[in-house]
C-alpha distance (Angstrom), angle and dihedral (degrees) to the residues before:
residue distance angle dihedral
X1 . . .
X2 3.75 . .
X3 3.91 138.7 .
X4 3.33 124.9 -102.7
X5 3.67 89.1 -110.6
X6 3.98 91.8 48.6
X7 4.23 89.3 48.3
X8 3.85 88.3 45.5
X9 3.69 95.1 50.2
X10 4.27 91.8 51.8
X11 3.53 87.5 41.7
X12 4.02 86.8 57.8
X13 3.29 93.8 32.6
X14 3.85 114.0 34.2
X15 4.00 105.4 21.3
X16 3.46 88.4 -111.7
X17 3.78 125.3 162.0
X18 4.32 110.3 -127.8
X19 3.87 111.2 -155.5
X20 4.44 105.2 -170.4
X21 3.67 107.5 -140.3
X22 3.55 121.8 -126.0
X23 3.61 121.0 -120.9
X24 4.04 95.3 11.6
X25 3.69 104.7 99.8
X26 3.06 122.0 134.9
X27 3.90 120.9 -115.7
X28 4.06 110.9 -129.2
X29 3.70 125.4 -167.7
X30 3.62 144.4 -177.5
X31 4.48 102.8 -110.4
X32 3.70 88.9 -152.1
X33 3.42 89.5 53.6
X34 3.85 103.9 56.3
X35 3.25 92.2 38.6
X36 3.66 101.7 67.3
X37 3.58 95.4 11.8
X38 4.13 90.0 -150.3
X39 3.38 119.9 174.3
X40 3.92 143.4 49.8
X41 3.86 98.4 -72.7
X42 3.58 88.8 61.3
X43 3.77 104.4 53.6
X44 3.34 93.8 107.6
X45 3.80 94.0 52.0
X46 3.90 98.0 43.6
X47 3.98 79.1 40.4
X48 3.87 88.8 65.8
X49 4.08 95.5 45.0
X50 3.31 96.7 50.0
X51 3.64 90.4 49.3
X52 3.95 90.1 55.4
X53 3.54 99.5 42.4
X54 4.59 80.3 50.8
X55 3.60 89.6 48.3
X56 3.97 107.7 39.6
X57 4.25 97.2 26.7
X58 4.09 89.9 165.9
X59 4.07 86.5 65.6
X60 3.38 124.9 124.5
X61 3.71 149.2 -173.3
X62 3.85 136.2 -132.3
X63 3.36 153.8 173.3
X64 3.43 117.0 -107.2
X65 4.01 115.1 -113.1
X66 3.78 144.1 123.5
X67 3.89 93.7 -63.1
X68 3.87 92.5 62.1
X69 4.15 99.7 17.7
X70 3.94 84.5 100.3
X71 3.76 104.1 50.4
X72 3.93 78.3 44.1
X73 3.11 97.2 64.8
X74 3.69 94.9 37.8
X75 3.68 87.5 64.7
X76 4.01 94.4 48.1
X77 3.61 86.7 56.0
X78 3.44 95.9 53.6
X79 3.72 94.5 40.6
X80 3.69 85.4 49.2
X81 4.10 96.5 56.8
X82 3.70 88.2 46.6
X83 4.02 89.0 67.2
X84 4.37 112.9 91.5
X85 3.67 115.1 -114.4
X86 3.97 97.4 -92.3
X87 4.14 92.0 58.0
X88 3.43 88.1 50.9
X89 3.27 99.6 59.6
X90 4.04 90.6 36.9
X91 3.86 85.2 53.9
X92 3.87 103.1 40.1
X93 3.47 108.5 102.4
X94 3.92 86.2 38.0
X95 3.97 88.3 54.1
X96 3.47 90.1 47.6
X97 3.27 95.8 63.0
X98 3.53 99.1 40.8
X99 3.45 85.1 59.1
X100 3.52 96.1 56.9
X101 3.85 87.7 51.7
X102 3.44 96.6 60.4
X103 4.08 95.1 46.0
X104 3.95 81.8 58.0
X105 3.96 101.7 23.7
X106 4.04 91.5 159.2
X107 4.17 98.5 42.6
X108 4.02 115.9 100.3
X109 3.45 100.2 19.9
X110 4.35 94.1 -63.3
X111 3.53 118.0 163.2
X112 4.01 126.7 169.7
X113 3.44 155.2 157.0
X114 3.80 140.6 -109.5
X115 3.53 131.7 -174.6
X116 3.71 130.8 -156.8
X117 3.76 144.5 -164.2
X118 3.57 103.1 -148.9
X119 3.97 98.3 -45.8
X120 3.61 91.0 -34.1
X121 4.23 109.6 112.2
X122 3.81 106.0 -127.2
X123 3.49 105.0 171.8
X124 4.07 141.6 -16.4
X125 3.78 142.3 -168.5
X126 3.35 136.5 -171.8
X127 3.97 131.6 -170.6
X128 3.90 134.5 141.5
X129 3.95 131.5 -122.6
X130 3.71 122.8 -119.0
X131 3.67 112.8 -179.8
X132 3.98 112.4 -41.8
X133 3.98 87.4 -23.0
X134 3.65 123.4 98.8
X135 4.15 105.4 -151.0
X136 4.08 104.1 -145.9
X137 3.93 94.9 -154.7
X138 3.88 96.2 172.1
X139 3.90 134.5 4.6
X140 4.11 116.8 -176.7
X141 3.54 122.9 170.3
X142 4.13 140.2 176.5
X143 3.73 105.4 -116.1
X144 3.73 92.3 -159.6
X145 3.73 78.5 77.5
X146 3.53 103.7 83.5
X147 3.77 95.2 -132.4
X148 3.07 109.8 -6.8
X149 4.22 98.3 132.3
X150 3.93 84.2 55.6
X151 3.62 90.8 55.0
X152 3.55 103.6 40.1
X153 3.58 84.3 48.8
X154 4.13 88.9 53.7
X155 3.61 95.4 42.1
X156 3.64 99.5 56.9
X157 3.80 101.7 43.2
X158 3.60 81.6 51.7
X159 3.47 99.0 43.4
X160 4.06 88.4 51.0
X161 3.63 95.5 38.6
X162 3.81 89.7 66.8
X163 4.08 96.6 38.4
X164 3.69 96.8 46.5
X165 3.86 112.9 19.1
X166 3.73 97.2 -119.1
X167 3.78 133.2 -177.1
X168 3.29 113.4 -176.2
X169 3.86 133.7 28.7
X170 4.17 115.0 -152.9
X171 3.71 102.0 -160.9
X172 4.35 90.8 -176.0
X173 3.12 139.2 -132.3
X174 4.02 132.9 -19.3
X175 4.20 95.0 -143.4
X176 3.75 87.4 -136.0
X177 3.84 90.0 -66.7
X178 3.88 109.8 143.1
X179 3.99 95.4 -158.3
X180 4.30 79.9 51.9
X181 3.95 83.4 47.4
X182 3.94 92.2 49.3
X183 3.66 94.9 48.6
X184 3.60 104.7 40.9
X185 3.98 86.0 44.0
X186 3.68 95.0 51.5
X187 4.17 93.5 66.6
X188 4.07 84.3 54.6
X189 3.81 110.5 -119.7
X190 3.99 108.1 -143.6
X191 3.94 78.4 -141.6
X192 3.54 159.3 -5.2
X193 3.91 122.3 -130.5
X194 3.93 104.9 -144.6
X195 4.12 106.6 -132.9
X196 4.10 120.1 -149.8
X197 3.33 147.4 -158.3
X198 4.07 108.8 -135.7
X199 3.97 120.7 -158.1
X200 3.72 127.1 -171.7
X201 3.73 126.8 -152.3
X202 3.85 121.6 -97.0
X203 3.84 108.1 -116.7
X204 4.03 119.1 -107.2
């Protein structure tokens, strides 16, 4: 998959035919934005952290790194084997690689988050920045946490909104899933970058 920008450019450039692809958009926000989640359209949001941070006071956030990579990926496990049959399968190559991440959570440029209820992993994320855009590659979260994908969510924009002077945060694509849609429409993206497949003519 390609930008719009990228298809446009081979279409102009190359005679090639752009197709967009449905359901791959990517999902762009505003960093400020989710990380304090001010304002009224996010009451329900900022509702939810504070409610977490009430309810589980000995939390705690952190970077993602070697001392905490294992517990990390302890918790995706689990998280993992909590999933029915069918999302496994839907998820598999996606787990795989999130996997993978967290063997190596410092190689490529990887940086993430992972939150904790006393020593207890609640919820992590992991993503990359490019430019002033923080990439959100993976978000997983214990929903016997009241909250806890809200804050997770909150913390790390914050978190990389300080370290690296972000402005935007592209949270990807929804696959065509409508609970996906829901979620990542409910912390109102300012837009969605179209993605597309790009194929060239076979020579005569």
């Amino acid at each position: 998959p390609v930008s719009r920008d990228a298809a446009e450019a081979l279409t102009k450039t190359f005679g090639a035919i752009a197709e967009r692809i449905e359901g791959w958009a990517d999902y762009i926000y505003d960093a400020e934005a989710l990380a304090t989640l001010s304002g009224h359209r996010y009451n329900k949001k900022r509702n939810l952290t504070n409610q977490f941070r009430t309810l589980y006071p000995d939390y705690s956030y952190e970077r993602l790194d070697e001392t905490n990579a294992d517990a990390a990926f302890d918790f995706f496990v689990r998280w993992e084997k909590t999933r029915g049959v069918d999302a496994e399968e839907a998820l598999a190559h996606e787990n795989r690689k999130v996997k993978d991440m967290l063997k190596f959570p410092l190689l490529g440029g990887l940086i993430g988050g992972v939150l904790r209820v006393g020593e207890a992993v609640a919820a992590l994320t992991i993503g990359e920045v490019i430019g002033k855009t923080l990439y959100t590659h993976t978000e997983r979260a214990d929903t016997s946490y009241k909250g806890a994908y809200q804050t997770i969510n909150a913390e790390f924009a914050a978190d990389i909104l300080k370290t690296h002077g972000i402005s935007e945060i592209n949270r990807e694509e929804d696959t065509g899933d409508l609970a996906l849609r829901q979620a990542k429409e409910s912390y109102f993206p300012v837009r969605l970058e179209e993605k597309y497949r790009v194929f060239f003519a076979s020579a005569e």
